[in-house]
C-alpha positions as CSV (number, residue, x, y, z in Angstrom):
1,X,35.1,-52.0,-16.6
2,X,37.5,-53.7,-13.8
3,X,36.2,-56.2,-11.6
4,X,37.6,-56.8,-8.1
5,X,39.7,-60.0,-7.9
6,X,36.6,-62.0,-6.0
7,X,34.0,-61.8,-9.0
8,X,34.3,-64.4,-10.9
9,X,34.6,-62.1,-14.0
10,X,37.8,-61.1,-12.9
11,X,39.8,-62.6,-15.6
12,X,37.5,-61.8,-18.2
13,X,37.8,-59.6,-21.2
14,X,35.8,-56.8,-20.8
15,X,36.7,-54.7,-23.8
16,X,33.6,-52.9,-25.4
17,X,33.3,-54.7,-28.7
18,X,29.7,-53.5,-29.4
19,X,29.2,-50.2,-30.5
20,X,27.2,-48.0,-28.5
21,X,25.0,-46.4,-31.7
22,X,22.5,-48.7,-34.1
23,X,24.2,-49.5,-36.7
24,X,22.0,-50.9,-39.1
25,X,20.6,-47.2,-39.0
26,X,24.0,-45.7,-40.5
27,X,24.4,-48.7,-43.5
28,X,21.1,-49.5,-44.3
29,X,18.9,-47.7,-46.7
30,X,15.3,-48.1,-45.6
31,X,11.4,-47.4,-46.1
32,X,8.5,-47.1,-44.0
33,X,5.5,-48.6,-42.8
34,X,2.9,-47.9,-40.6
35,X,1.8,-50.6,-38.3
36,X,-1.8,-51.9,-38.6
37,X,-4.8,-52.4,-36.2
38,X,-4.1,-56.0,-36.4
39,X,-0.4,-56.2,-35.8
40,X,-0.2,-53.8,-33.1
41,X,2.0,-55.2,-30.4
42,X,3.7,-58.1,-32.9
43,X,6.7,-57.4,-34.8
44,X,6.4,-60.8,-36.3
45,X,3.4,-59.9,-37.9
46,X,4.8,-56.8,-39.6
47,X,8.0,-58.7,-40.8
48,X,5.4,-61.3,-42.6
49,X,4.1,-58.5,-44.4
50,X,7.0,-56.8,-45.3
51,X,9.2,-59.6,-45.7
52,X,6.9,-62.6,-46.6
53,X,9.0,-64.3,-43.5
54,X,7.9,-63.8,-39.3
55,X,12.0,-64.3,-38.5
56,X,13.1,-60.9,-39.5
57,X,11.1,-59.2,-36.4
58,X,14.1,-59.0,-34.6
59,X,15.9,-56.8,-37.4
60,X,13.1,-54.3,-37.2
61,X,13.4,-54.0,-33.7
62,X,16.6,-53.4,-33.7
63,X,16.6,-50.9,-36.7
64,X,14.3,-49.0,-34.7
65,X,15.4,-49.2,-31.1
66,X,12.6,-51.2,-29.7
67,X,13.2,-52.9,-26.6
68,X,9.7,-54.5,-26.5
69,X,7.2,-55.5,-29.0
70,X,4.4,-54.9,-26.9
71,X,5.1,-51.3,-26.9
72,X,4.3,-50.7,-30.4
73,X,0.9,-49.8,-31.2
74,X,-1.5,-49.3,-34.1
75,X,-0.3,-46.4,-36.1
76,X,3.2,-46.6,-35.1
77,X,5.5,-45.6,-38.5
78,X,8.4,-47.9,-38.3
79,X,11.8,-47.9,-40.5
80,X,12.1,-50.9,-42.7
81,X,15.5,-51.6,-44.2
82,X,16.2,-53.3,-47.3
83,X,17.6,-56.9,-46.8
């Protein structure tokens, strides 16, 4: 992208460095798990069951394309990739 000599990004590097595709989906082996009653809505909650830890909700996000939490409801099978 080129910016026009009054933004003040203009001087910026604005290569792409970050690749368009997931890819924890193409190196990562993975299971799944279905989201419970109880953690519907709280990706923290399924990364304390799945990895003993709540600070690993962001990788299961990720891993499955989830822009926001609250979208993901009871019942919901999610990819879980071995860390």
């Amino acid at each position: 992208m080129t910016y026009s000599q009054s933004s003040r990004y203009y001087k910026c590097d604005t290569s792409d460095d970050i690749p368009q595709h997931n890819m924890l989906k193409d190196n990562y082996d993975y299971y799944t798990t279905t989201v419970r009653d109880s953690e519907a809505g709280r990706l923290d909650l399924v990364s304390y069951r799945v990895y003993n830890t709540p600070v690993h909700w962001w990788i299961i996000a990720r891993f499955n394309s989830i822009i926001s939490a609250e979208s993901v409801q009871s019942g919901t099978l999610l990819k879980i990739p071995y860390l």
